[in-house]
N, C-alpha and C positions, 0 to 999 in steps of 0.2 A: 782781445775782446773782453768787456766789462758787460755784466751781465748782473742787473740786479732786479730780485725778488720781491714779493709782497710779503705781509706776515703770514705763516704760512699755520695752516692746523692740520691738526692732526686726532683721531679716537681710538679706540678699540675698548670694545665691549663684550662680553661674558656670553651675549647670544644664548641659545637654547642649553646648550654646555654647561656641565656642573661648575665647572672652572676655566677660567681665563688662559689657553696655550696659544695665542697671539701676543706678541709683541711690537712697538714700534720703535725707534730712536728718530730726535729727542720723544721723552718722556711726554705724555698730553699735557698740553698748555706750558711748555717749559724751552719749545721751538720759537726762535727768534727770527729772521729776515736777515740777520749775520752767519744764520749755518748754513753750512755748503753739504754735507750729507746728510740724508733721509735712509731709510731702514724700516721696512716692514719684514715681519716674520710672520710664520704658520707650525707649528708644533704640528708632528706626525700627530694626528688624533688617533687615540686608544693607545698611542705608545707610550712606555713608563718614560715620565719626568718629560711631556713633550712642553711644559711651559720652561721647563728648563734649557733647553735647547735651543726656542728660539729667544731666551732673553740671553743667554750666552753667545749667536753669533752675532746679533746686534750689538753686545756691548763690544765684540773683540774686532768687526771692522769698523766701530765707532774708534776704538784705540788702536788701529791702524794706522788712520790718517793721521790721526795726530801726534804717531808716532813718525810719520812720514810728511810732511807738507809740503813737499817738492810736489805731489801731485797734486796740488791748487796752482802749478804751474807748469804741465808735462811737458817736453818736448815732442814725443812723438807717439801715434795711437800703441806702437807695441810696448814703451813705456809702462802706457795705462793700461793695459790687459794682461804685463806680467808683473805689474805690482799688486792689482788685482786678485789675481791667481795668488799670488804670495797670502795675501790673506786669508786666501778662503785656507790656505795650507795651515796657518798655522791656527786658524780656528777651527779647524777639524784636529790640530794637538790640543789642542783644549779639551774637544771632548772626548777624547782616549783618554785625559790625562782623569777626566771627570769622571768618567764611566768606571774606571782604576779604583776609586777612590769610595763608587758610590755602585756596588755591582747592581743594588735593583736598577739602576738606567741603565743598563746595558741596552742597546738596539732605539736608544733615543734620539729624533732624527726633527728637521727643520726644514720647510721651505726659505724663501730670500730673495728679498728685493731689495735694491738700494737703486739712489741718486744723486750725483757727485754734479757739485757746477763748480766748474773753472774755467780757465780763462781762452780755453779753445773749443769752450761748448759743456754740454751736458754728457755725462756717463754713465748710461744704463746698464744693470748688471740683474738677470735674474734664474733661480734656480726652484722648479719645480712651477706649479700652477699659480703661483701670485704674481697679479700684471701692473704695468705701468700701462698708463694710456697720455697720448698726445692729442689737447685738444684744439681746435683754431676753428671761429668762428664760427660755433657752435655745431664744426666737425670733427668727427677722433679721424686723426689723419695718421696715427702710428698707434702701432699696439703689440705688446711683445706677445710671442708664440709658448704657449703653455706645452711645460714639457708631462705629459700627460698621451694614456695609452687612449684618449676618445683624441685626443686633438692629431695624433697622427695616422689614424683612420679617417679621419675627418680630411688631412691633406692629402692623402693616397685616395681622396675618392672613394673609399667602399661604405662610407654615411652621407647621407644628410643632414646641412644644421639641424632640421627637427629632427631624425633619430639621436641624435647627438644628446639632445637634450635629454632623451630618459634614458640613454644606452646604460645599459648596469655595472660597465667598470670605468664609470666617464669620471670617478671618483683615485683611479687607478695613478698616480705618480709615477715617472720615468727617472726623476732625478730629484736628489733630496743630500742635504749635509748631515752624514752620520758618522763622522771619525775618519781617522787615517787608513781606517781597516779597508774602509770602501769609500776612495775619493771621489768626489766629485767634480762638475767642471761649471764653471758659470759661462752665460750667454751674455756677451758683451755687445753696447749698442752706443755709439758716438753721432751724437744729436747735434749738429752744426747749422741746423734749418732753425733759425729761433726769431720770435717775432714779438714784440709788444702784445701781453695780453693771451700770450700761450696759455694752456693751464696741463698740465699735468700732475693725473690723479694717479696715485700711487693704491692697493689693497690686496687681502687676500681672499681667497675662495668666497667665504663667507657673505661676502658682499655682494656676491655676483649670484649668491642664492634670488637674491628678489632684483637686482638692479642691471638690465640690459642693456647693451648698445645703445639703445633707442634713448630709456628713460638717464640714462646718463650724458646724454647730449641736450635731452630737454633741461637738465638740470642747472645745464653749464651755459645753455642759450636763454636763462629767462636775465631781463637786463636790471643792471643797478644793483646788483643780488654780492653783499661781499662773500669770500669765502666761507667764513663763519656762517651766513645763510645755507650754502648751498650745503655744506658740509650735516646742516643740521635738517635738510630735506631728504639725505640721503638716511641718518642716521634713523627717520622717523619711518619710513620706507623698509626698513630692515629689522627696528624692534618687533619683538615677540612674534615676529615672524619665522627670523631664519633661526634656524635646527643650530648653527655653528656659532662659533666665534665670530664678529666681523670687527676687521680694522683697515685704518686708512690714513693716507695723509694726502693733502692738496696743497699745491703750488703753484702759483701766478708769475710769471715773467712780466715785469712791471717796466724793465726799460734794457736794451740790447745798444751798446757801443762798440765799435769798429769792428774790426774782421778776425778772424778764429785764427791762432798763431799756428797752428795745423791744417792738417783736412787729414780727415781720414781714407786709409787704404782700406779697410771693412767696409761694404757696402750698406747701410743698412735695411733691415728686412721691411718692405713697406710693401707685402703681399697684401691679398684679397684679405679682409676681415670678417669673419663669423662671427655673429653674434650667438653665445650660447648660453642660456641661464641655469645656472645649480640650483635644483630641488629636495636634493634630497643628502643628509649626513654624510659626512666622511666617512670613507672603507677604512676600515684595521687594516692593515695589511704588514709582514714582518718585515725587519730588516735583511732578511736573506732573498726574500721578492724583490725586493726595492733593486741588491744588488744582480738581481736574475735580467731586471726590466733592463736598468743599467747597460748591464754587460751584452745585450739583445744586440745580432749582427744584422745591418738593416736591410743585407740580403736577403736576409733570411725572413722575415715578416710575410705577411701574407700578399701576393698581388692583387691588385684593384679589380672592382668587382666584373666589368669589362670581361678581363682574359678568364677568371673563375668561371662563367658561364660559356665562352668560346672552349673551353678545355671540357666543363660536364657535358656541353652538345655532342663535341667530336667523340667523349666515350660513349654515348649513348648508342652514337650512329655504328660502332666498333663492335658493340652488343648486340644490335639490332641484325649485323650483320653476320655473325658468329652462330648465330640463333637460326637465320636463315638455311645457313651452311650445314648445320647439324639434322635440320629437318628433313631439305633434301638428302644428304648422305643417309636417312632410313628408309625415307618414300624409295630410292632406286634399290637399295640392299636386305628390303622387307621378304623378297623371295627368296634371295640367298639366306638369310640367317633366319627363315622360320619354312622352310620346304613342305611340313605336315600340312600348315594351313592355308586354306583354300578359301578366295575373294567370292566375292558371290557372283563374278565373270563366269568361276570354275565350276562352279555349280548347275549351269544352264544343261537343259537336254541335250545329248549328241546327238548330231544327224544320224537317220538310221542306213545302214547300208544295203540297198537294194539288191547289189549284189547276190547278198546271199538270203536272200527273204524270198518266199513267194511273191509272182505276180497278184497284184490288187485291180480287180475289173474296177472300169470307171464307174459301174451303176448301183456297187454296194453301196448297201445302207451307211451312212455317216450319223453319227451319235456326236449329242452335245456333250462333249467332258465336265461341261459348269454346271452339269447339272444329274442326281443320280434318281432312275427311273422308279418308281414303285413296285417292285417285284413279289407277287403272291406265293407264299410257299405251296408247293406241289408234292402231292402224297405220293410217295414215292413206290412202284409198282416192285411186288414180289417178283415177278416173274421178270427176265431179262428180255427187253423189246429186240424184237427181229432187226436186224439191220436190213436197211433199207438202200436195194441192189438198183443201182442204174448205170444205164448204157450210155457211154459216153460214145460220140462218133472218135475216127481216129485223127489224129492230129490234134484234137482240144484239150483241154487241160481241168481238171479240174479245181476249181476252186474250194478252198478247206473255209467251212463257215463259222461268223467269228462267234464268242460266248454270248454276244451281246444278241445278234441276230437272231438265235433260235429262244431265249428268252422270247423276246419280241412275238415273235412268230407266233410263240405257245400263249401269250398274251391276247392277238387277236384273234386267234381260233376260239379260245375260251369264251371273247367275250361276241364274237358271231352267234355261238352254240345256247349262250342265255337271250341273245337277244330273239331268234327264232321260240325260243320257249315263252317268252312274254308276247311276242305279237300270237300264238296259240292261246295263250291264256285270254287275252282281248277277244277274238274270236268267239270264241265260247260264252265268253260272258254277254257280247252283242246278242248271239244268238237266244240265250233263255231270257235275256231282256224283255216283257212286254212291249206292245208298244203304245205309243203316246205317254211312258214312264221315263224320267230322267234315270240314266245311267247313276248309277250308284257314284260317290266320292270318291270311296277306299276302292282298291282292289281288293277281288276277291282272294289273293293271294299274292303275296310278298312276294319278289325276286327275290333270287340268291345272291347273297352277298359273294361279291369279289374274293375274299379269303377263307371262303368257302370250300373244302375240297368235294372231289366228286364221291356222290352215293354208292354204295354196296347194291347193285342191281340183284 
C-alpha cells in the first residue's frame, strides 16, 4: 500500500499559560508531505520542567524511527506495537537519565500522540488525554479514547456527557510518560480503513477547551477550504480563549494505492463517541497520583450507577426492617421490663363487688357525679340530737343513708321552712294594704339568705 499525503501543518501556541509546555514534531512550518511521523505532546501542567518532557519524548521517538526504518515497512502488527513499546522504553531512559542530572524535574511527566504512515496503513499510538481524530466526509468516524478518570466514568455509565463536562477531576490523567520509575503503556490503533481525502487531526487537551465534536466537523466539512485554512479557523477559535496550551497537527490522505501488506489482529476501538469539551485549566496533580491512578485494579473502581442505587435500596429496606423489629420487641416486653408502671387501661375504676356491699333499693336518690351541689354550712348544734328510733317490720332490712341523701334532705327542709315564712309575710302585707293602693315594689322584708344560719330564739 502506497499512501500519499498533502502538505500537512502543524501550531502550538502559548494559550493562557505563562509558558509553552506543548510540543509538536516536526517543528511548525518545517513538516513536509515526505514525513511519515507526527508527534504532539502535553507537559504535566504545574509540573517542574513539564515543557521539557514533552519536547524530550517527541524528539526521542522522532529518533526512533530513524533509528529503525524497517518500520516504514513492518511485517506484522506485533512488529509495530513492540517496537513501539521499545520506544516509549527507552524514552522514559531518558528522563531518569534527565531527572539524574537535573533534580528540580524530578516527577516531570508528558502526555503523547503520534502518527506513523507506512506501507500497511497508519499507526496510532496514544498516551494520556491528547486525541487523534479520523475524519471522512465531514464525519469523525474514529476517535482515540482518553485515558482519563472522567472518560472511564463516562464508559461505565455512572456520568452523562453533560456532567462530564464540568465533572471536577475531568482534568484527572490515568496515564502519563514519567521515567523508568513508573512505566508506562501506549494505546496502539492500526488504521487499514483509508480513503482519498481522509483528514486526520491530531491535538492536545488544550484545543478541545473551545472546539467540539460538532464544531470540528463543521470545520472540516466547509468545501475548497486547504488545510492551512482550516487550521487557521481553529486557531482563531481557541485564541485568548483557552486557559491552556493548544496544539495540533492536520493531515490529509491525498491518494491511497493497493492493499495493506498486513491486516491487523487488534481490532480497532470504533466505540460510541462523546463529545466532551474542556473548560476549565489543568489539575496539578503529583507524580505519585498519576502512579496511584495507574496502578488502579479495574475491579476495583466503583460499579455503575444502576447497581449503587439497587444496593442503597436493598440497605434501606434492611433498616427499615430492623427498625420495625426493635419497636415490636418493646410494645410486647413494655410490661415485662417496667412492671411499676401502669397504661391508663390500668387505671380504670374496678367493678365493685356486690358481694360484700349492702343491698342498694332501686328508688334511692341518684346523684350527678359531673356535677357538685351547693351545700350551705350548717351551725353545728351543742347538744348531741336524739337518735332517731324506728321500727322496722321483721324480715326488712334496713337501708344505711348515703352522705349525699341527708344533705339533700336537710336542704329541702330548709328551704320549705323560708318558704312558709315569705308566703306569711305576703299575707300580712296584703292585709294592712288599703285598698284601691298598689301593693308596694319592695318587700317589706327581705328573706333570708340561703347561708344564713338559723336565729338564737
Amino acid at each position: 500500500m502506497i499512501i500519499s499525503i498533502a502538505h500537512p501543518v502543524g501550531f502550538s501556541r502559548i494559550g493562557g499559560r505563562a509558558n509553552n509546555e506543548d510540543a509538536i514534531y516536526p517543528l511548525e512550518n518545517e513538516a513536509t508531505n515526505s514525513n511519515k511521523l507526527f508527534v504532539v505532546c502535553d507537559g504535566i501542567g504545574g509540573h517542574n520542567s513539564g515543557e521539557i518532557a514533552s519536547r524530550l519524548a517527541s524528539i526521542e521517538f522522532a529518533n526512533y524511527l530513524h533509528a529503525h526504518p524497517e518500520l516504514d515497512n513492518p511485517r506484522s502488527d506485533e512488529e509495530i506495537y513492540q517496537s513501539w513499546s521499545a520506544a516509549l522504553r527507552e524514552t522514559e531512559n531518558s528522563f531518569e537519565e534527565y531527572m539524574a542530572t537535573h533534580p528540580e524535574s524530578s516527577g516531570m511527566g508528558t502526555t503523547l500522540c503520534f502518527l506513523h504512515v507506512h506501507t500497511s496503513g497508519i499507526t496510532l499510538g496514544h498516551i494520556g488525554d491528547s486525541r487523534i481524530y479520523q475524519i471522512r466526509e465531514n464525519k469523525i468516524i474514529f476517535r482515540t479514547e482518553d485515558h482519563s478518570i472522567v472518560n472511564q466514568l463516562l464508559r461505565a455509565g455512572q456520568i452523562t456527557p453533560e456532567e462530564a463536562r464540568n465533572y471536577p477531576a475531568k482534568n484527572v490523567i490515568t496515564r502519563a510518560i514519567q521515567g523508568a520509575k513508573r512505566p508506562s503503556e501506549i494505546e496502539f490503533d492500526l488504521i487499514t480503513d483509508l480513503q482519498e481525502n481522509d483528514y486526520f487531526f491530531i491535538c492536545t487537551d488544550g484545543v478541545l477547551e473551545q472546539i467540539s465534536d460538532r464544531i470540528l466537523e463543521e470545520v472540516f466539512s466547509a468545501p475548497d477550504y486547504s488545510l492551512q485554512e482550516r487550521a487557521s479557523i481553529i486557531i482563531e477559535k481557541c485564541q485568548n480563549l483557552t486557559r491552556d496550551n493548544f496544539s495540533a497537527y492536520l493531515i490529509e490522505i491525498k491518494q491511497v494505492l493497493g492493499e495493506p501488506l498486513i491486516l491487523p489482529s487488534k481490532e480497532t476501538k470504533n466505540d460510541q463517541i462523546h463529545s466532551i469539551t474542556y473548560e476549565e485549566e489543568y489539575d496539578v496533580h503529583t507524580a505519585e497520583k498519576f502512579q496511584e491512578l495507574t496502578d488502579e485494579d479495574p475491579k476495583e473502581r466503583p460499579q455503575p450507577t444502576k447497581i449503587k442505587k439497587t444496593k442503597d435500596i436493598f440497605l434501606g429496606l434492611i433498616y427499615a426492617l430492623g427498625a420495625g423489629i426493635i419497636l415490636l420487641f418493646g410494645y410486647l416486653t413494655y410490661d415485662y421490663f417496667f412492671p411499676g408502671k401502669k397504661t391508663v387501661k390500668d387505671e380504670t375504676v374496678p367493678n365493685l363487688d356486690l358481694s360484700t356491699s349492702p343491698e342498694i333499693k332501686k328508688d334511692s336518690v341518684k346523684h350527678d357525679t359531673n356535677t357538685t351541689p351547693d351545700v350551705a354550712p350548717v351551725a353545728v348544734p351543742t347538744s348531741k340530737p336524739e337518735k332517731q328510733k324506728t321500727k322496722t317490720k321483721p324480715g326488712n332490712k334496713v337501708t344505711k343513708p348515703q352522705p349525699g341523701e341527708l344533705r339533700d334532705k336537710k336542704d329541702s327542709k330548709k328551704e320549705q321552712k323560708e318558704q312558709k315564712t315569705e308566703d306569711k309575710s305576703k299575707k300580712e302585707d296584703s292585709s294592712t294594704t288599703p285598698q284601691g293602693s298598689e301593693p308596694s315594689s319592695q318587700p317589706s322584708r327581705k328573706p333570708k339568705e340561703k347561708n344564713q344560719g338559723p336565729k338564737d330564739s
